[in-house]
CHARMM-style PDB file with segment names, atoms N, HN, CA, C and O in Angstrom:
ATOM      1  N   UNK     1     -66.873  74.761 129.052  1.00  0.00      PROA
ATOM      2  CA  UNK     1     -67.734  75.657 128.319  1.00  0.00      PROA
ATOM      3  C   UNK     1     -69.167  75.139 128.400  1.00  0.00      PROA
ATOM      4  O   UNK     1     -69.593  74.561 127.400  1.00  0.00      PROA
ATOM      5  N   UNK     2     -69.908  75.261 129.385  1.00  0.00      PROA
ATOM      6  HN  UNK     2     -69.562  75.731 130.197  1.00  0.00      PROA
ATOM      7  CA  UNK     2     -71.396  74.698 129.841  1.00  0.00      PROA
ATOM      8  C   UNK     2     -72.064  75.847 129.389  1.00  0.00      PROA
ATOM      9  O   UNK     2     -71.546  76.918 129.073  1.00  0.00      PROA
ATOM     10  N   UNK     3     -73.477  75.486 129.381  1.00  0.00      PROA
ATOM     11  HN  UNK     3     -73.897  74.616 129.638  1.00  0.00      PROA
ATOM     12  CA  UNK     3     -74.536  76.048 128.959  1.00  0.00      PROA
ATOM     13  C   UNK     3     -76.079  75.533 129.493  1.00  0.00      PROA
ATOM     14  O   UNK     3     -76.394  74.347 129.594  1.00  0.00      PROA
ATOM     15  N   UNK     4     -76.945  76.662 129.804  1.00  0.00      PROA
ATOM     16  HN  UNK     4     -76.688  77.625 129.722  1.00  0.00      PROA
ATOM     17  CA  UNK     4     -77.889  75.616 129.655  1.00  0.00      PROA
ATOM     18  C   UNK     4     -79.018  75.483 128.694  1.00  0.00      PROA
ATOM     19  O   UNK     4     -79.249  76.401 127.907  1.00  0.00      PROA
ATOM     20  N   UNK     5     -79.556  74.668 128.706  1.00  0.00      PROA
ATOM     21  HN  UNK     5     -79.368  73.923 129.346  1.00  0.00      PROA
ATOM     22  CA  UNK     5     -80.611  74.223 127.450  1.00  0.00      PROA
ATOM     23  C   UNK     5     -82.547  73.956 127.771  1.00  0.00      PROA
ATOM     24  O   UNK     5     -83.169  72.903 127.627  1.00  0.00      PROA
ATOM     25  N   UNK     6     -82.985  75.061 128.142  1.00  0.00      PROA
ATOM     26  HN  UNK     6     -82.480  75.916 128.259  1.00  0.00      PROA
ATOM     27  CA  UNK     6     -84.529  74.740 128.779  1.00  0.00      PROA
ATOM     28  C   UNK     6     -85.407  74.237 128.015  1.00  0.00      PROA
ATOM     29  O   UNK     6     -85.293  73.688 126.919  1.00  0.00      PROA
ATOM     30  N   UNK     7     -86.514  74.508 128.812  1.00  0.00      PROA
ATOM     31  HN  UNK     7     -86.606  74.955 129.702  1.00  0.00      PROA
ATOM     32  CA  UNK     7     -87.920  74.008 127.840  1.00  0.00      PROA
ATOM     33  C   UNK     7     -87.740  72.253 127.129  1.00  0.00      PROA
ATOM     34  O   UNK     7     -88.294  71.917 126.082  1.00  0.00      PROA
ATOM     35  N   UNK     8     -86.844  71.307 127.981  1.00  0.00      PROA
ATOM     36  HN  UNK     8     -86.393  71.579 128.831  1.00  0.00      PROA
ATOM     37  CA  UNK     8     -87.250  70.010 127.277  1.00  0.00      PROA
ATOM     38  C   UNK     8     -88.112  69.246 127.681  1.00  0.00      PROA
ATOM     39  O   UNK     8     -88.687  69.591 128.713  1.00  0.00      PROA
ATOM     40  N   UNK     9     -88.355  68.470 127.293  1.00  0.00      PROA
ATOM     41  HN  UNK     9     -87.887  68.190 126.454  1.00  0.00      PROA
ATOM     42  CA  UNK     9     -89.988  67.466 127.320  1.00  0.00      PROA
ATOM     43  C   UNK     9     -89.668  66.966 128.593  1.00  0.00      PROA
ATOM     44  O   UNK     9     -88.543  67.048 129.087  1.00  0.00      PROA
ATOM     45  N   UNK    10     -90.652  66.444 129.135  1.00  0.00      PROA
ATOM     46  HN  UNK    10     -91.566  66.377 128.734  1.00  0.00      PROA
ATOM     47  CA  UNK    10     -90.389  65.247 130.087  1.00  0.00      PROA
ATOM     48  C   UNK    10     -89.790  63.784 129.407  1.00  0.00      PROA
ATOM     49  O   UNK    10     -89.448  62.827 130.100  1.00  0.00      PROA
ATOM     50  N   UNK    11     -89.745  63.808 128.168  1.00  0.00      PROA
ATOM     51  HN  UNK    11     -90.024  64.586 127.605  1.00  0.00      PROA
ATOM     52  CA  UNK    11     -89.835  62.511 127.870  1.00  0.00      PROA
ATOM     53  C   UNK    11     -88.311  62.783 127.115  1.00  0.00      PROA
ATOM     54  O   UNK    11     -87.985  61.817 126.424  1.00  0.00      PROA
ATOM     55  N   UNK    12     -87.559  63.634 127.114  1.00  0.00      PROA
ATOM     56  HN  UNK    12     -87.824  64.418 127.675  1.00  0.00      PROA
ATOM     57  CA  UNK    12     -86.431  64.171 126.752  1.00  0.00      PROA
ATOM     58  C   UNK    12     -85.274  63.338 127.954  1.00  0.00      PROA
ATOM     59  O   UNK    12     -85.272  63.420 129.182  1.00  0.00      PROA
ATOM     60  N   UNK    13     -84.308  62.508 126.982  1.00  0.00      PROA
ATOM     61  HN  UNK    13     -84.310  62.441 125.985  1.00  0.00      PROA
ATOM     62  CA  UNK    13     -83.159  62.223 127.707  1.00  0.00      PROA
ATOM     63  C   UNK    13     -81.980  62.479 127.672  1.00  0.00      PROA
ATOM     64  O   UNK    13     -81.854  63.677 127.420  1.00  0.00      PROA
ATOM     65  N   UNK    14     -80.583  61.755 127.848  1.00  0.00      PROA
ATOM     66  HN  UNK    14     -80.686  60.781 128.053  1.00  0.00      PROA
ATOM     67  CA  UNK    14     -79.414  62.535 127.626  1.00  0.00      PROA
ATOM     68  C   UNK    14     -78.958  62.145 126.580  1.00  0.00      PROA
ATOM     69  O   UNK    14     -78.059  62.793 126.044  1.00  0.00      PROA
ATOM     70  N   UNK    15     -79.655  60.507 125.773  1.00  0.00      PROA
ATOM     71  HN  UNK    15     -80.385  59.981 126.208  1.00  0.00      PROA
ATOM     72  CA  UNK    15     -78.676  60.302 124.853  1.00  0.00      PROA
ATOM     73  C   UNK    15     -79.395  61.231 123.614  1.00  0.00      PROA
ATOM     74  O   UNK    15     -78.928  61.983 122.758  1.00  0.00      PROA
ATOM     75  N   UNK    16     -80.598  60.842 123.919  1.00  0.00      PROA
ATOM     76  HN  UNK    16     -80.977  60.231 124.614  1.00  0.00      PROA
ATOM     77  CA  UNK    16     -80.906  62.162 122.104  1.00  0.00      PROA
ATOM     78  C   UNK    16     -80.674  63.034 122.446  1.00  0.00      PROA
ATOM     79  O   UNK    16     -79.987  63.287 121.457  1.00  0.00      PROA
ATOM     80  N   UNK    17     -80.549  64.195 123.222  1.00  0.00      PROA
ATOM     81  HN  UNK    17     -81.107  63.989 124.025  1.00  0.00      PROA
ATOM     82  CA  UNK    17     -80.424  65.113 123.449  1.00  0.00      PROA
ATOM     83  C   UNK    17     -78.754  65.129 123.041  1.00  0.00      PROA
ATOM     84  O   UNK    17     -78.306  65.921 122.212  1.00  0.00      PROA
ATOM     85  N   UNK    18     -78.157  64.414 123.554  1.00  0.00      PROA
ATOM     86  HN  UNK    18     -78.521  63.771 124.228  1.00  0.00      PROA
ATOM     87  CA  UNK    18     -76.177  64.996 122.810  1.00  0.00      PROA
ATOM     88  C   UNK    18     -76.244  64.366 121.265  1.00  0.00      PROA
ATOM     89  O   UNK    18     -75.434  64.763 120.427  1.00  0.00      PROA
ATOM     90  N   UNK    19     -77.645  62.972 120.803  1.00  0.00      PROA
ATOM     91  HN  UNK    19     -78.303  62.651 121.485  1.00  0.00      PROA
ATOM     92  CA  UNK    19     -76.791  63.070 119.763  1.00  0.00      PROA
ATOM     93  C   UNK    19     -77.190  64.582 118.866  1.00  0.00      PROA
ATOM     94  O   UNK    19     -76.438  64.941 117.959  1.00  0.00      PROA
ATOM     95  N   UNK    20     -78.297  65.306 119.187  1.00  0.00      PROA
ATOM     96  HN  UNK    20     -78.907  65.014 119.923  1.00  0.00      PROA
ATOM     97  CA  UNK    20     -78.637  66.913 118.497  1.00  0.00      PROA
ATOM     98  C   UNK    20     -77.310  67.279 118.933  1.00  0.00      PROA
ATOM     99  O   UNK    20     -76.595  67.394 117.938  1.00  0.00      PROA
ATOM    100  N   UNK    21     -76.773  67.475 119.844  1.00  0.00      PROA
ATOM    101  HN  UNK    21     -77.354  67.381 120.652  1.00  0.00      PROA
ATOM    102  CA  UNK    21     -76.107  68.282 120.239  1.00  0.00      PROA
ATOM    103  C   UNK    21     -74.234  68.211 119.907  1.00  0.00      PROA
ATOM    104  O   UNK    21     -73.411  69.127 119.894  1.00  0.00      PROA
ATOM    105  N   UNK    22     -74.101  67.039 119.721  1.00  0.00      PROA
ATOM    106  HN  UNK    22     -74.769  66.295 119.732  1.00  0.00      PROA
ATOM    107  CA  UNK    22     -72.721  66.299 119.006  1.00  0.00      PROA
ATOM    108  C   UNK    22     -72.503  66.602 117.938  1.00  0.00      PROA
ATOM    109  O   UNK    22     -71.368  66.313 117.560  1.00  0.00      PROA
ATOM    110  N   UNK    23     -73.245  67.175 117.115  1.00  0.00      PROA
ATOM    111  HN  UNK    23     -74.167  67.410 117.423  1.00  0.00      PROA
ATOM    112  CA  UNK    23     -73.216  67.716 115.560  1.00  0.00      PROA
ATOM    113  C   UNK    23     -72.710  69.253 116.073  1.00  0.00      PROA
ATOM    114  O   UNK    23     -72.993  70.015 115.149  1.00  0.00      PROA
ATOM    115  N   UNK    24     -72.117  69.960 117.103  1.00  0.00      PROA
ATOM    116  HN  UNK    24     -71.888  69.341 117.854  1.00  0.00      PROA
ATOM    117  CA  UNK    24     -71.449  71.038 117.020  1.00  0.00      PROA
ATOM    118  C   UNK    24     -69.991  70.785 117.828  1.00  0.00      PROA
ATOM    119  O   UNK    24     -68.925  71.386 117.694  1.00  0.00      PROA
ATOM    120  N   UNK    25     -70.282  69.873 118.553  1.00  0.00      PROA
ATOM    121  HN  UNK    25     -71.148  69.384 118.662  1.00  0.00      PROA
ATOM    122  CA  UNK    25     -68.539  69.384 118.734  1.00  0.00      PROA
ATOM    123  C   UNK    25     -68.316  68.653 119.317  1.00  0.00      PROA
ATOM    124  O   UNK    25     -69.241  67.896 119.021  1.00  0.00      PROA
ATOM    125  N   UNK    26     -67.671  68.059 120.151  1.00  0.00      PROA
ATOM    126  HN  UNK    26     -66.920  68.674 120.391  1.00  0.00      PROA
ATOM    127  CA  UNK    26     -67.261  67.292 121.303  1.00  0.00      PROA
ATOM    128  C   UNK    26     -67.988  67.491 123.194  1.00  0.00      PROA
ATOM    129  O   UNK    26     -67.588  68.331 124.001  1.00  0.00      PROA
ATOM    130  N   UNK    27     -68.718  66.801 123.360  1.00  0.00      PROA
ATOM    131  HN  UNK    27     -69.043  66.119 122.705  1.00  0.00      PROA
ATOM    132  CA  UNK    27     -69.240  67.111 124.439  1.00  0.00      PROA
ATOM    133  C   UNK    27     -68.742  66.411 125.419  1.00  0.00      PROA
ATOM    134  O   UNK    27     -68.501  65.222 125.210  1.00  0.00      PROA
ATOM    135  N   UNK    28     -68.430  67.091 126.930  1.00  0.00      PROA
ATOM    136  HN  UNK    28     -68.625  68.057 127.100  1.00  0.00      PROA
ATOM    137  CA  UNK    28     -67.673  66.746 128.335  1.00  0.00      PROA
ATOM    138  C   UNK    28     -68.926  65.796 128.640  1.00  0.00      PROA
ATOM    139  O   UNK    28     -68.831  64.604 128.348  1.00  0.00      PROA
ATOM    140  N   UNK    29     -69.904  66.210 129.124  1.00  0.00      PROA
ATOM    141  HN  UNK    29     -69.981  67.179 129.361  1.00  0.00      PROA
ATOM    142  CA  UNK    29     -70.950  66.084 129.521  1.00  0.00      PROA
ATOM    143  C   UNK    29     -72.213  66.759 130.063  1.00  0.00      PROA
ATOM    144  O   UNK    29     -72.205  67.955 130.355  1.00  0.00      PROA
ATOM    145  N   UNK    30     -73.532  65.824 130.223  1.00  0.00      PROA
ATOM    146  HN  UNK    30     -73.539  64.852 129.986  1.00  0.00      PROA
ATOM    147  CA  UNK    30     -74.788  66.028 129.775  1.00  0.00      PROA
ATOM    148  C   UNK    30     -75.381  65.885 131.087  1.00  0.00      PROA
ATOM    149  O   UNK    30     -75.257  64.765 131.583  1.00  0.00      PROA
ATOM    150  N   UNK    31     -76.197  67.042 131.986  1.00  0.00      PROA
ATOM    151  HN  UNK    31     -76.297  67.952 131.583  1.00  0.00      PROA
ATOM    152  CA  UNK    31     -76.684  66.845 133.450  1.00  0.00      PROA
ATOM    153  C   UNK    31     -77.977  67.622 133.030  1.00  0.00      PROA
ATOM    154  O   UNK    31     -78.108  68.722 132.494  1.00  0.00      PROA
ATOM    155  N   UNK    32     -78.848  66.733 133.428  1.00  0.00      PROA
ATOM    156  HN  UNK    32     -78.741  65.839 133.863  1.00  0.00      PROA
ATOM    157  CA  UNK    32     -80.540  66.957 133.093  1.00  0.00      PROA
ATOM    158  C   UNK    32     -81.272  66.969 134.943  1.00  0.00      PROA
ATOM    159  O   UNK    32     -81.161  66.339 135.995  1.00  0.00      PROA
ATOM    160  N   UNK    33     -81.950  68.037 134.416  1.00  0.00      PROA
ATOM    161  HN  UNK    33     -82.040  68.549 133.562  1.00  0.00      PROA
ATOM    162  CA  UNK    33     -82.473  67.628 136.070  1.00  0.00      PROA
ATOM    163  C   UNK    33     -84.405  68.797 135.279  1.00  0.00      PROA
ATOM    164  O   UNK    33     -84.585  69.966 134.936  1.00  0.00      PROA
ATOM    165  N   UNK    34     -85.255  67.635 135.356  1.00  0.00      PROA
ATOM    166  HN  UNK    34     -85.108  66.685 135.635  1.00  0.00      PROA
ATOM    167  CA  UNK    34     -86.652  68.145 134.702  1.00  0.00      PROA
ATOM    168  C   UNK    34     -86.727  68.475 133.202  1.00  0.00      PROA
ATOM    169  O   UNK    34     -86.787  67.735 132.219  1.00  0.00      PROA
ATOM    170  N   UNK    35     -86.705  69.753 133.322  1.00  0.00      PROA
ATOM    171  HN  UNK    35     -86.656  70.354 134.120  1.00  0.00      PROA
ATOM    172  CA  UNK    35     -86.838  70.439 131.706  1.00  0.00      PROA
ATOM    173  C   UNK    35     -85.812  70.988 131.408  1.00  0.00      PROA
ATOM    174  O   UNK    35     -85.919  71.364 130.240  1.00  0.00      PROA
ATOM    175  N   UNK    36     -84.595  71.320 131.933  1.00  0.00      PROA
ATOM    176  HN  UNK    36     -84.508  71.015 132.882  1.00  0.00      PROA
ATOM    177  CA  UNK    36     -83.356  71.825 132.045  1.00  0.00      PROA
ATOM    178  C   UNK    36     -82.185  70.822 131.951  1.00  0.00      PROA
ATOM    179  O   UNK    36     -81.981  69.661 132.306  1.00  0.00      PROA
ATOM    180  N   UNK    37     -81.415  71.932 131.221  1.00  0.00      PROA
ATOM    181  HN  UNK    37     -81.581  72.875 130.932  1.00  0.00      PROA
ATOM    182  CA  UNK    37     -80.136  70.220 130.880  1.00  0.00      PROA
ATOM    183  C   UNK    37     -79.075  71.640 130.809  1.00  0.00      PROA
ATOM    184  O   UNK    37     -79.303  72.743 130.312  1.00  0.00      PROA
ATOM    185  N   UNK    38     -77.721  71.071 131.585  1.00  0.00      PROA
ATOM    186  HN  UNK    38     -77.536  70.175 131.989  1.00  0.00      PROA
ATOM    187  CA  UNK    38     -76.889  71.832 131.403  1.00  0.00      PROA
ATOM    188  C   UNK    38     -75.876  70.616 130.586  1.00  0.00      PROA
ATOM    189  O   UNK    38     -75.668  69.459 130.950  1.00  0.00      PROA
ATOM    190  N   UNK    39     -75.375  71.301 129.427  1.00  0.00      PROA
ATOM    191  HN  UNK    39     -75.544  72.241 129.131  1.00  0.00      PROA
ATOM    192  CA  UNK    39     -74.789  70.781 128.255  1.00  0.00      PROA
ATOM    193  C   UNK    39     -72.807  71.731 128.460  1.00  0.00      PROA
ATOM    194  O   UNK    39     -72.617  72.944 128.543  1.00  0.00      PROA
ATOM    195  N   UNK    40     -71.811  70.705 128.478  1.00  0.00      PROA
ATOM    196  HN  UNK    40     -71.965  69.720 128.410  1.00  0.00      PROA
ATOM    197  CA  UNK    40     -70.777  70.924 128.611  1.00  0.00      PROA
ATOM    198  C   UNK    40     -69.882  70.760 127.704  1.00  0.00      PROA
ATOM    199  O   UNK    40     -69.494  69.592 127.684  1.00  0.00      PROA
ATOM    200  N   UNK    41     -69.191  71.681 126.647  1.00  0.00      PROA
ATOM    201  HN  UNK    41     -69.505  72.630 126.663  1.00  0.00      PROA
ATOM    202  CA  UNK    41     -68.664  71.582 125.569  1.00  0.00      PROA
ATOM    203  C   UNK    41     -66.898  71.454 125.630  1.00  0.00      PROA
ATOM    204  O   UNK    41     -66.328  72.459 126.054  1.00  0.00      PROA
ATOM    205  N   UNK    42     -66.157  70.444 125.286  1.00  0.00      PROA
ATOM    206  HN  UNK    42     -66.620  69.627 124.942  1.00  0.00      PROA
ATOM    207  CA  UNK    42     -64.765  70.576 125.195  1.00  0.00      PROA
ATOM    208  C   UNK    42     -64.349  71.364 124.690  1.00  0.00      PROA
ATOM    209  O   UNK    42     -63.180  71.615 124.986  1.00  0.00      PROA
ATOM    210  N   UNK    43     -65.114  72.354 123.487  1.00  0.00      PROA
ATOM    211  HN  UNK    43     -66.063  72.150 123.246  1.00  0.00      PROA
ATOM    212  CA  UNK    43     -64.094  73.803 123.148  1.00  0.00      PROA
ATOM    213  C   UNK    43     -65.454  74.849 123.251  1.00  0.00      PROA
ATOM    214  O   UNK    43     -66.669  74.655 123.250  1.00  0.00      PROA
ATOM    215  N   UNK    44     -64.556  76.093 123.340  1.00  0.00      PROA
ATOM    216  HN  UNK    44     -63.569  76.250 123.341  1.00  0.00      PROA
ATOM    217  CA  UNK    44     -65.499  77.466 123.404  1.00  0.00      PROA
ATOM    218  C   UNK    44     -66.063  77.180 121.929  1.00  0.00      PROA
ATOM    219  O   UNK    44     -67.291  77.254 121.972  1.00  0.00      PROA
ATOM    220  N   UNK    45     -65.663  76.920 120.812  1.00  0.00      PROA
ATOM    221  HN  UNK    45     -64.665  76.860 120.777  1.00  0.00      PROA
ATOM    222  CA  UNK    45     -65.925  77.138 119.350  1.00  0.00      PROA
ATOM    223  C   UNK    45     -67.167  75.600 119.578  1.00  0.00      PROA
ATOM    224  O   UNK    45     -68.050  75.754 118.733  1.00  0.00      PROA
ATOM    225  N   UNK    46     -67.341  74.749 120.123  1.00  0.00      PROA
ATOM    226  HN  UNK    46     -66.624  74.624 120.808  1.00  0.00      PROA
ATOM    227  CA  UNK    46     -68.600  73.876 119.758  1.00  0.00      PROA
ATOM    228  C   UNK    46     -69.866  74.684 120.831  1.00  0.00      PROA
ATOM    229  O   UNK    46     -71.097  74.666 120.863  1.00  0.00      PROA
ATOM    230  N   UNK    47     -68.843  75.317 121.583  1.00  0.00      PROA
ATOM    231  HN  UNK    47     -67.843  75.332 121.557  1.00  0.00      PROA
ATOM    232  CA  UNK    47     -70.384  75.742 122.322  1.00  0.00      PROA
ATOM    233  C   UNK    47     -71.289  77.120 121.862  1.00  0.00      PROA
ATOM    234  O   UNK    47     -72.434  77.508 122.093  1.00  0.00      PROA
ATOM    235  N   UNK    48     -70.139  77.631 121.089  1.00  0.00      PROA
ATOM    236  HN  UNK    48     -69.209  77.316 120.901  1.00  0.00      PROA
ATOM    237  CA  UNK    48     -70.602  78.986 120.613  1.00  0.00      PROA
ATOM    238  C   UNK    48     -71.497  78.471 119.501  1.00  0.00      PROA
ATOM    239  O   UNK    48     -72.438  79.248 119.337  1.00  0.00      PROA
ATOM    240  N   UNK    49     -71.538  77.156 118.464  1.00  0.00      PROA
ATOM    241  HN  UNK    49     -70.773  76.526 118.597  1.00  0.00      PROA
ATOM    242  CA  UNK    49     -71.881  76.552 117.498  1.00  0.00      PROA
ATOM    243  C   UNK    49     -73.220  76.366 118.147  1.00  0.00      PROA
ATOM    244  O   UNK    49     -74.120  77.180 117.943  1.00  0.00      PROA
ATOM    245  N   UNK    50     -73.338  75.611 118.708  1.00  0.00      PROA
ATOM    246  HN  UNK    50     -72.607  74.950 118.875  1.00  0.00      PROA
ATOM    247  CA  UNK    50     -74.237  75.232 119.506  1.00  0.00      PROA
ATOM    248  C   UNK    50     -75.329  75.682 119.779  1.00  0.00      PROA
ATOM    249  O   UNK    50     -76.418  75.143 119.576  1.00  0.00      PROA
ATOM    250  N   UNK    51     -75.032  77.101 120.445  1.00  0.00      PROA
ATOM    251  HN  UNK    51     -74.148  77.539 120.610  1.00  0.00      PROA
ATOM    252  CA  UNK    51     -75.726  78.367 120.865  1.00  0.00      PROA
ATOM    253  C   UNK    51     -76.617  78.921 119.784  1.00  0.00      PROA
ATOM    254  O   UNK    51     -77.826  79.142 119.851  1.00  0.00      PROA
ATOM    255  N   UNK    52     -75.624  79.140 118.571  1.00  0.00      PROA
ATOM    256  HN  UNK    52     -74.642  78.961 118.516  1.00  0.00      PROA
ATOM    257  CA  UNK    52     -75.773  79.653 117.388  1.00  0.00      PROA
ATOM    258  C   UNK    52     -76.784  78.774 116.697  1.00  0.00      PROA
ATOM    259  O   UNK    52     -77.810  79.302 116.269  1.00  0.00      PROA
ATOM    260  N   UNK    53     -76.554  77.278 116.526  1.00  0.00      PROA
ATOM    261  HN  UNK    53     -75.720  76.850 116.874  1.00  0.00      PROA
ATOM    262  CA  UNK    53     -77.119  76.768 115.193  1.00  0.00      PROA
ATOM    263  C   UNK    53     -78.906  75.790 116.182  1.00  0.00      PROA
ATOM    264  O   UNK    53     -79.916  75.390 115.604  1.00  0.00      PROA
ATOM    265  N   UNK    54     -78.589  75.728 117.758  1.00  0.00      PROA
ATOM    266  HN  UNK    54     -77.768  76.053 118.228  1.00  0.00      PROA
ATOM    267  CA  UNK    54     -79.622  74.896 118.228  1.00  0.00      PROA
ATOM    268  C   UNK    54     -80.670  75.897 119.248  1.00  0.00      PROA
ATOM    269  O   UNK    54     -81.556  75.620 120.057  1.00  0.00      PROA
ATOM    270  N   UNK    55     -80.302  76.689 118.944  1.00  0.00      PROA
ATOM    271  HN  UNK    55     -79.582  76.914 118.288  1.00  0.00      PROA
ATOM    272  CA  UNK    55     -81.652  77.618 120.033  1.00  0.00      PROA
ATOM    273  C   UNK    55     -82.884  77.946 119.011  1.00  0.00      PROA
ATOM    274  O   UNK    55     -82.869  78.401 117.867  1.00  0.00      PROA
ATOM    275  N   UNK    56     -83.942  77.547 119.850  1.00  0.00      PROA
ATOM    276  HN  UNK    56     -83.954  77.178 120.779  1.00  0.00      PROA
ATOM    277  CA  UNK    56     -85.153  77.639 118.880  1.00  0.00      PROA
ATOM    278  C   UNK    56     -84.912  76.760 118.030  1.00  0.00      PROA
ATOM    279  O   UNK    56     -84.955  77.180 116.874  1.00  0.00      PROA
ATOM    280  N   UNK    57     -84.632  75.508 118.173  1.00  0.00      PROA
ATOM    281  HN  UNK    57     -84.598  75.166 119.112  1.00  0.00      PROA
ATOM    282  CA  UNK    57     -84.750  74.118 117.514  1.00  0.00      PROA
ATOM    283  C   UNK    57     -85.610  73.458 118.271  1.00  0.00      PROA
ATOM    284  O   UNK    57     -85.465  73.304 119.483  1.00  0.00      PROA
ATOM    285  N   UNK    58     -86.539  73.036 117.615  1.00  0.00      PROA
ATOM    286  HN  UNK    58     -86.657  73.161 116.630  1.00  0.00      PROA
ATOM    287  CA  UNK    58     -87.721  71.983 117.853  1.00  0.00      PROA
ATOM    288  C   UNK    58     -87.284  70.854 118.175  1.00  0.00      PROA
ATOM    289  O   UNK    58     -86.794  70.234 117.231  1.00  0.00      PROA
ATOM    290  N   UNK    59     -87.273  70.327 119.191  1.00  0.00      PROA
ATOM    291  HN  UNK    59     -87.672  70.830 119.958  1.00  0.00      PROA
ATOM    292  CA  UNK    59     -86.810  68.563 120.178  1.00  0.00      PROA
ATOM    293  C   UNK    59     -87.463  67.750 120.903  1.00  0.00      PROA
ATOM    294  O   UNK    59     -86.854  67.578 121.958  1.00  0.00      PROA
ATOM    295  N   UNK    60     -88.738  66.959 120.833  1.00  0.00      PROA
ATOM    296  HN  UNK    60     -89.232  67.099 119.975  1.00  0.00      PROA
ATOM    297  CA  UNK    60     -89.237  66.262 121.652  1.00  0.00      PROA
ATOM    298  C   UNK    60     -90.212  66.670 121.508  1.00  0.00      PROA
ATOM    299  O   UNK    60     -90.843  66.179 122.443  1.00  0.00      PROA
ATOM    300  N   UNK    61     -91.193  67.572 120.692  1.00  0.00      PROA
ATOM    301  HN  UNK    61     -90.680  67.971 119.932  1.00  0.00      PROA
ATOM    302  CA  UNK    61     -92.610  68.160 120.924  1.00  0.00      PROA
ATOM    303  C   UNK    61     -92.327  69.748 121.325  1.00  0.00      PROA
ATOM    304  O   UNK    61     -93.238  70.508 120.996  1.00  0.00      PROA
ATOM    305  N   UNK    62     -91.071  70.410 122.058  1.00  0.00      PROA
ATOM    306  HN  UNK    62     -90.331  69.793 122.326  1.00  0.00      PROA
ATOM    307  CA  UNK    62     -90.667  71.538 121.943  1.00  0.00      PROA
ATOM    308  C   UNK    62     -89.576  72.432 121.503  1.00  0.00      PROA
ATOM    309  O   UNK    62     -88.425  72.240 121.112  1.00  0.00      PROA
ATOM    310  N   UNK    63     -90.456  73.667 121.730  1.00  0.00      PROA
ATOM    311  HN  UNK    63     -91.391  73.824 122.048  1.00  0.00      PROA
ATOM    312  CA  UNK    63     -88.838  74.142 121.133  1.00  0.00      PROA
ATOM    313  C   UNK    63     -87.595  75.293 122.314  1.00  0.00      PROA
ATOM    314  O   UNK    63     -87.693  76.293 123.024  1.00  0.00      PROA
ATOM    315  N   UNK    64     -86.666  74.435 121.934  1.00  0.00      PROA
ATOM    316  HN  UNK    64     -86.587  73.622 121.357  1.00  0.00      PROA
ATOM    317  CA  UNK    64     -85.374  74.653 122.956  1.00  0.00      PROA
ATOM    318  C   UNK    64     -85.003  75.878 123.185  1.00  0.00      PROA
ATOM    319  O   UNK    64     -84.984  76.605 122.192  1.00  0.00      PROA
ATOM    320  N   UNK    65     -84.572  76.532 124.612  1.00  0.00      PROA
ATOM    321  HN  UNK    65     -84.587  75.941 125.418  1.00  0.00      PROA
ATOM    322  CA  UNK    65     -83.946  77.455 124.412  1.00  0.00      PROA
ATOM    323  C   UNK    65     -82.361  77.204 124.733  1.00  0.00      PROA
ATOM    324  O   UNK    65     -81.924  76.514 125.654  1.00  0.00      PROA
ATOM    325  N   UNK    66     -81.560  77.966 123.705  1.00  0.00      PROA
ATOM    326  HN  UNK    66     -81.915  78.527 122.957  1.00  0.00      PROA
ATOM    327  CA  UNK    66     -79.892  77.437 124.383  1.00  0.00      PROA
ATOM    328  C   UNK    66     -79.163  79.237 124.685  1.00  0.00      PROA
ATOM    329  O   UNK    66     -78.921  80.075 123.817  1.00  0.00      PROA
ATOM    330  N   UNK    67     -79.003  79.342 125.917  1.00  0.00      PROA
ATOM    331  HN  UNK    67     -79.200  78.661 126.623  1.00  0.00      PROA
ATOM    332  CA  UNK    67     -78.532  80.231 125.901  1.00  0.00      PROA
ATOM    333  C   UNK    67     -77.076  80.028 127.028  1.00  0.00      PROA
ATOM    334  O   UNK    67     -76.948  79.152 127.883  1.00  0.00      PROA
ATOM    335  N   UNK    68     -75.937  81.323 126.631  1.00  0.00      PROA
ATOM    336  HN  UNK    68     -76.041  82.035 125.937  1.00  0.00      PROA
ATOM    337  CA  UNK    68     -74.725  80.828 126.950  1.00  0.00      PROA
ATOM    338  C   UNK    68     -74.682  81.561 128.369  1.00  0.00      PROA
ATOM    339  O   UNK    68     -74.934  82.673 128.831  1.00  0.00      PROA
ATOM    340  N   UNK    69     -74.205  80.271 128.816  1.00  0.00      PROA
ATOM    341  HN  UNK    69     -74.000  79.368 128.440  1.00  0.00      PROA
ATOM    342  CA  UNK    69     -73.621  81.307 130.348  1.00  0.00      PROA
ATOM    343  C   UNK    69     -72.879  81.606 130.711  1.00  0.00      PROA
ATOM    344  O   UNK    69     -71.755  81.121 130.575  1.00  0.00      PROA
ATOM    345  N   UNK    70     -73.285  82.829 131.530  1.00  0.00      PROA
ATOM    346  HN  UNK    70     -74.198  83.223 131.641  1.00  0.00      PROA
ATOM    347  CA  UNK    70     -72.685  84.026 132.307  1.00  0.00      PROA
ATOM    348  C   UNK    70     -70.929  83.194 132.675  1.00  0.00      PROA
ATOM    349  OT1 UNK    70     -70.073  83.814 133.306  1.00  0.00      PROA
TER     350      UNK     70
END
């Protein structure tokens, strides 16, 4: 259940970035490449959480977009 997560800082890495992101469930894993991070959830229900409670959350100086994918 991946997703991706835009707009992060340059100065944005993988471990703060899952621990925001560990507060909706169990995460597979975390692949960053620039300002983009695709975020991989062990259940549909942490990623739908996710989606729901961290888009348009402020992280690093910006604010995130999380939207679910296709």
């Amino acid at each position: 259940f991946s997703f991706p997560v835009t707009n992060l800082s340059p100065n944005s890495n993988k471990d703060d970035l899952g621990s925001i992101f560990m507060s909706a469930g169990d995460i597979n894993s975390i692949m960053m490449n620039r300002d983009v991070a695709i975020i991989d959830f062990a259940t549909e229900k942490g990623a739908k959480k996710a989606v729901h409670d961290l888009n348009r959350v402020e992280f690093d100086g910006r604010t995130l977009t999380v939207t679910k994918a296709n």
